[in-house]
C-alpha positions in Angstrom: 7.0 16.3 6.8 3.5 16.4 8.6 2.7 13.2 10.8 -0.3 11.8 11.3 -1.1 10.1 14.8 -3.3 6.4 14.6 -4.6 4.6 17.9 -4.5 1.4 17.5 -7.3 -0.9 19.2 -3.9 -2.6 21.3 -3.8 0.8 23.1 -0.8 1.5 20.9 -0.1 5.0 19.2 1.4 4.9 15.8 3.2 8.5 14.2 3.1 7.9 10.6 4.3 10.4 8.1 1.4 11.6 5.5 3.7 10.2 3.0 5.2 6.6 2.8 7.5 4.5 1.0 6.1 1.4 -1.0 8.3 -1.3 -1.0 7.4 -3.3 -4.3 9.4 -1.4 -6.5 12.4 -2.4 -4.9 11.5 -6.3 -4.9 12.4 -5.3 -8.8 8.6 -5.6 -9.7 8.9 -5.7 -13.5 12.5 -4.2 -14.0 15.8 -5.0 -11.4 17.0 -2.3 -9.9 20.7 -2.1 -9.5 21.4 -2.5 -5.3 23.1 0.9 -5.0 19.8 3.0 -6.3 17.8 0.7 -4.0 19.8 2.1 -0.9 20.0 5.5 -2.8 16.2 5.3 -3.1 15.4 5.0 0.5 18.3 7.2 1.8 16.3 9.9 -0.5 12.9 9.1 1.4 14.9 9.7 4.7 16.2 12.6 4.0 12.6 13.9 2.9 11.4 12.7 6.2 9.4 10.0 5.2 9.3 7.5 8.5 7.0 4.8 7.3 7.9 1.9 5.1 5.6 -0.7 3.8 7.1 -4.1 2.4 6.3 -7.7 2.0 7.5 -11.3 1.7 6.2 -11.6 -1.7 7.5 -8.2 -3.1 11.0 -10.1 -5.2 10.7 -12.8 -3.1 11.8 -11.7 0.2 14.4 -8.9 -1.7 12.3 -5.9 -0.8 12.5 -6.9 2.7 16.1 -7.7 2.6 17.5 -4.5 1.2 15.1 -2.5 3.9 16.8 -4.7 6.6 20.0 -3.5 5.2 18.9 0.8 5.1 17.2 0.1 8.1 20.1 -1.5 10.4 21.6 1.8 11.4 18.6 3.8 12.1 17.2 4.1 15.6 14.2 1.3 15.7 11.8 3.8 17.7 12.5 6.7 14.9 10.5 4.9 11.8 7.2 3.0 12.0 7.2 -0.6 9.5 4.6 -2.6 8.0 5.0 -5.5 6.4 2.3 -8.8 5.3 1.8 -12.8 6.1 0.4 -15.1 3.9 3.1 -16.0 1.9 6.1 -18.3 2.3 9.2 -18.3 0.4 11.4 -21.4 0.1 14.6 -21.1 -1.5 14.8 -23.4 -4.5 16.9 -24.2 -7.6 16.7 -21.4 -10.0 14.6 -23.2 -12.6 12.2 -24.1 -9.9 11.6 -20.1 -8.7 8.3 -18.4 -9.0 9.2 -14.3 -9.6 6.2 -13.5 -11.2 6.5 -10.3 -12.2 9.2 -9.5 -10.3 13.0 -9.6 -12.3 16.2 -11.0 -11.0 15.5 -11.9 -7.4 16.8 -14.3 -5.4 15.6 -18.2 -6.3 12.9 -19.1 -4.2 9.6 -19.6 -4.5 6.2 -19.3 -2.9 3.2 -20.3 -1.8 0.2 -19.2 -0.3 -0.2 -20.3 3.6 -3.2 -18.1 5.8 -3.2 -20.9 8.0 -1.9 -19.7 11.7 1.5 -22.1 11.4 1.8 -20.3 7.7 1.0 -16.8 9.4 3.9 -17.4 12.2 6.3 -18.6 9.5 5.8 -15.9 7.4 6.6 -13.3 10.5 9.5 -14.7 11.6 10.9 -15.3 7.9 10.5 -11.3 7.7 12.4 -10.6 11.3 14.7 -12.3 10.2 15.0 -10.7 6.6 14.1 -7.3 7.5 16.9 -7.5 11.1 14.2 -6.4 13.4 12.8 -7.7 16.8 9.3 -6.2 15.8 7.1 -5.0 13.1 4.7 -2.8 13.4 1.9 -3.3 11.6 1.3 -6.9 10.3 -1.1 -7.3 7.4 -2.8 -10.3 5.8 -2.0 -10.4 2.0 -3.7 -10.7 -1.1 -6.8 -12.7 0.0 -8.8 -11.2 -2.9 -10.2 -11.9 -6.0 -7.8 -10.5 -8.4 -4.9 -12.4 -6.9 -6.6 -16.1 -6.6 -8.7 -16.0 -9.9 -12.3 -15.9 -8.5 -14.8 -15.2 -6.1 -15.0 -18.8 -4.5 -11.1 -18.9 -4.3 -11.0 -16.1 -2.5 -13.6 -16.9 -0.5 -11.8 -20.1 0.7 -8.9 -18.2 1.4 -10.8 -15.9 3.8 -12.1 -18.6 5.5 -8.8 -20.3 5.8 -7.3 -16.8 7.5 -10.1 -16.2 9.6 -9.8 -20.1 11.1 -5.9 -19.5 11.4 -4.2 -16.7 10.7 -5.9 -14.5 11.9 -5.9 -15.6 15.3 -1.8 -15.8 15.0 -2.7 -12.0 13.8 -4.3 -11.1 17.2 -1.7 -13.4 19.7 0.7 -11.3 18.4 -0.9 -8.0 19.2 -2.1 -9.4 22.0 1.4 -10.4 23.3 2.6 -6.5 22.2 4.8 -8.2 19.4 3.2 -6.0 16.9 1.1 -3.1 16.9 -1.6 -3.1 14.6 -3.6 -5.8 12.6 -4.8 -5.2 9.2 -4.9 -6.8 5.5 -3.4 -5.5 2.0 -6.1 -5.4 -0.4 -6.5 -4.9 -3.9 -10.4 -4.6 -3.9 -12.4 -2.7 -1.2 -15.4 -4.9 -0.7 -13.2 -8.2 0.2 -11.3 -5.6 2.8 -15.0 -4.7 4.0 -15.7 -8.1 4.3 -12.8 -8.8 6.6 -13.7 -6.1 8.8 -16.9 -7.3 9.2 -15.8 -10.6 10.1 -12.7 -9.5 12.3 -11.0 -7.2 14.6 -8.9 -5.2 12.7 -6.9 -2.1 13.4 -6.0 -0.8 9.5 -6.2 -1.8 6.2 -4.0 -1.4 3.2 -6.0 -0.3 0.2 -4.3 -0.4 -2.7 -5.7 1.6 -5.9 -9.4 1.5 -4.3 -9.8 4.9 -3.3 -8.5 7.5 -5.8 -8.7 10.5 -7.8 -9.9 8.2 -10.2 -12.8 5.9 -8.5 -14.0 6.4 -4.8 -16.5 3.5 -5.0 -15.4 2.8 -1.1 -17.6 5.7 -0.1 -20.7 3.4 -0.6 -19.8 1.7 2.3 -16.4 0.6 3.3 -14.9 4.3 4.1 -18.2 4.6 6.0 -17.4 1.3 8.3 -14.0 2.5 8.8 -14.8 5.8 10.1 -17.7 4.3 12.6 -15.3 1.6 13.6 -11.7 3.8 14.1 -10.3 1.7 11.3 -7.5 3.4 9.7 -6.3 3.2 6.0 -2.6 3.0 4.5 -3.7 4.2 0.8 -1.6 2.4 -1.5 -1.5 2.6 -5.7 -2.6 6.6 -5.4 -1.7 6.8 -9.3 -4.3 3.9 -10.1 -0.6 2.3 -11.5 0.4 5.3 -13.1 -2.2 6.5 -15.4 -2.9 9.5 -12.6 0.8 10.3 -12.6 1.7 10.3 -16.5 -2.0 11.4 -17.5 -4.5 9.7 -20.7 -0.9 9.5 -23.2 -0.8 6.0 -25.2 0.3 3.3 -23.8 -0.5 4.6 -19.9 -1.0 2.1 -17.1 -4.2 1.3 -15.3 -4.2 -1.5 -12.9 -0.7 -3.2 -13.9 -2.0 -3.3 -17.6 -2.8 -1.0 -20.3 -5.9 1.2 -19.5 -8.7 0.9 -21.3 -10.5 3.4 -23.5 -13.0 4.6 -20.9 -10.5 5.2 -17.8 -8.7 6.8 -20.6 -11.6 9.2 -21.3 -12.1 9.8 -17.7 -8.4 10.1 -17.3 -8.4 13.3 -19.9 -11.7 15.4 -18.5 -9.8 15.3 -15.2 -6.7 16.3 -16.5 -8.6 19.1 -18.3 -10.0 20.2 -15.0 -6.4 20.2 -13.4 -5.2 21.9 -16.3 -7.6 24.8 -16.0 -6.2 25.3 -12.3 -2.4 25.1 -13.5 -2.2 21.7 -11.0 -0.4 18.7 -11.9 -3.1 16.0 -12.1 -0.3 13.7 -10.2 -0.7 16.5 -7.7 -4.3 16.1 -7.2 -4.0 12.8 -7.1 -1.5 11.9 -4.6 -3.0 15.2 -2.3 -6.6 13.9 -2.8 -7.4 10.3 -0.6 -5.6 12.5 2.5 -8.4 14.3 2.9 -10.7 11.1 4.1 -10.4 11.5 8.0 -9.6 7.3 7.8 -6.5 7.8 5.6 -4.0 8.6 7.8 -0.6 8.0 5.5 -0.1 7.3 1.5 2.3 5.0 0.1 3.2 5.6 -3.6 6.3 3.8 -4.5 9.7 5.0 -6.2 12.9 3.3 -8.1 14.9 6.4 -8.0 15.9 9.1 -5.7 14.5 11.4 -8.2 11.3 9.4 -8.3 11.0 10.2 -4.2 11.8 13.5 -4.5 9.0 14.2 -7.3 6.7 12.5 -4.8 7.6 14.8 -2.3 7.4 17.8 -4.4 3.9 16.5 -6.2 2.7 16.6 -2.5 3.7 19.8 -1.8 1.9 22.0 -4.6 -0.7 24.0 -3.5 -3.8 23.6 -4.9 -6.9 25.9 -5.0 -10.1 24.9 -3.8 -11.7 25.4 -6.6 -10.0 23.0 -8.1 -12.3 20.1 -5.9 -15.6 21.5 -6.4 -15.4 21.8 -9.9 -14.3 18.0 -10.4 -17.4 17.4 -8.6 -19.3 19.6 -11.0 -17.9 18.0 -13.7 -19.1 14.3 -11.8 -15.6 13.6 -11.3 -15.3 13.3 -7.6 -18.6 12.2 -6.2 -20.0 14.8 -3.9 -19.6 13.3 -0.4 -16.4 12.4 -1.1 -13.5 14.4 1.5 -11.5 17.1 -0.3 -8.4 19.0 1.2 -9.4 22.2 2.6 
């Protein structure tokens, strides 16, 4: 599987394959999934040649990290690169106390959001110790957006919070060679432009923001990123699944049912793919690649078979025609990147 080679501001060189392996499938995020198929799962991604992982305290309450400490503790340390996020602590707790979310049968703990630098340096250690490693690669600040904290002011005190705290427990560590690379995992682009603005940051997790479906980052964060040597993990490269399953009933945009107009958008791109004899999951998951800033994406999987479709999806060929008529159509906006 093609690698893709990221400096990082520490003077650090990162080799990450083009695809990744999301980890909040396997914190059980909506459905448990039996312990067996977990290992099953990311044996599969091995096998495929996928080398970087992405997890997080919060993904089934420290279980995602957990089961990849248990693949992970027979594989050289040097042969796989691994992010993982601060910003959340997990204490364990009576089991009618826990806080899952949407997350099923995990262990019984719960959490609470900490950006302070104490809170950052708890979180860290709490995932070397889950995960079994002496050092994480990429370190990134979670879920300081809007979505996740119910408005803009909330999210704005967060920020603040991180960049008065954590953050600079972010850049000792770096600093001190602990970790590699610096970043945040973000659910809306203009909060991650925001941060980079504000901060020294080596890469940024977007997740869903930058898609076959909406490239709104073009207007300016992509742009920032490329002038600055940012790099992006692209996460949620199905928009949560409506650009893998297509405009059926029922089809998932954004962790809830999609509404009538992505729906309609949805079904001219599918029409275009269709013309082209290309899977629109194809185009999708081959399409944020092309931005020179996106240097690996991280689509989850429950199932071995769900990794190996990934891996397949990536690998059909696609025409270039294919690109310049979604632009035609207004699909794609025209300065977006397409694969040559």
């Amino acid at each position: 599987m093609k690698s893709n080679l990221f400096r990082c501001r520490s003077g650090a060189e990162l080799s990450a394959t083009e695809l990744g392996f999301g980890g909040a499938p396997l914190g059980n995020l909506y459905a448990a999934i039996p312990e067996e198929t977990a290992q099953a799962t990311l044996q599969a991604a091995w096998d495929a040649g996928v080398r970087f992982f992405d997890t997080a305290p919060l993904y089934g309450l420290g279980l995602s990290e957990e089961r990849y400490g248990r693949f992970l503790s027979g594989k050289p340390r040097d042969d796989y690169v691994l992010s993982t996020k601060a910003g959340c602590i997990l204490e364990d707790c009576p089991p009618d106390e826990s806080t899952p979310d949407k997350f099923i049968d995990v262990p019984s703990r719960k959490f609470a959001y900490d950006y302070s630098y104490d809170g950052v340096m708890r979180s860290f250690e709490a995932s070397l110790r889950r995960i079994g490693v002496d050092r994480i690669d990429i370190l990134l600040c979670h879920d300081v957006d809007i979505s996740t904290h119910g408005s803009a002011e909330a999210s704005d005190q967060r920020i603040r919070e991180f960049m008065s705290g954590g953050y600079k427990a972010f850049v000792k560590l770096r600093d001190e060679g602990v970790i590699k690379a610096i970043g945040g995992g973000i659910n809306e682009w203009p909060v991650a432009e925001r941060l980079a603005r504000e901060g020294d940051f080596d890469v940024f997790l977007l997740a869903g923001r930058y898609t076959l479906l909406e490239q709104e980052a073009l207007t300016s964060f992509l742009p920032l990123c490329q002038k600055t040597g940012i790099g992006i993990m692209l996460g949620g490269p199905y928009n949560s699944g409506i650009l893998a399953t297509g405009a059926r009933p029922g089809a998932n945009y954004d962790y809830f049912p999609a509404p009538q107009d992505v729906l309609d958008r949805v079904a001219r791109i599918e029409r275009v793919c269709a013309a082209h004899n290309v899977p629109i999951a194809a185009a999708a998951l081959r399409f944020p690649l092309a931005h020179p800033c996106v240097f690996t994406n991280i689509p989850g999987a429950r199932t071995p078979e769900e990794v190996r479709q990934n891996v397949d999806t990536l690998n059909v060929t696609i025409p270039a025609s294919l690109w310049s008529d979604l632009k035609a159509e207004g699909l794609v906006l025209a300065d977006a990147p397409v694969p040559s």
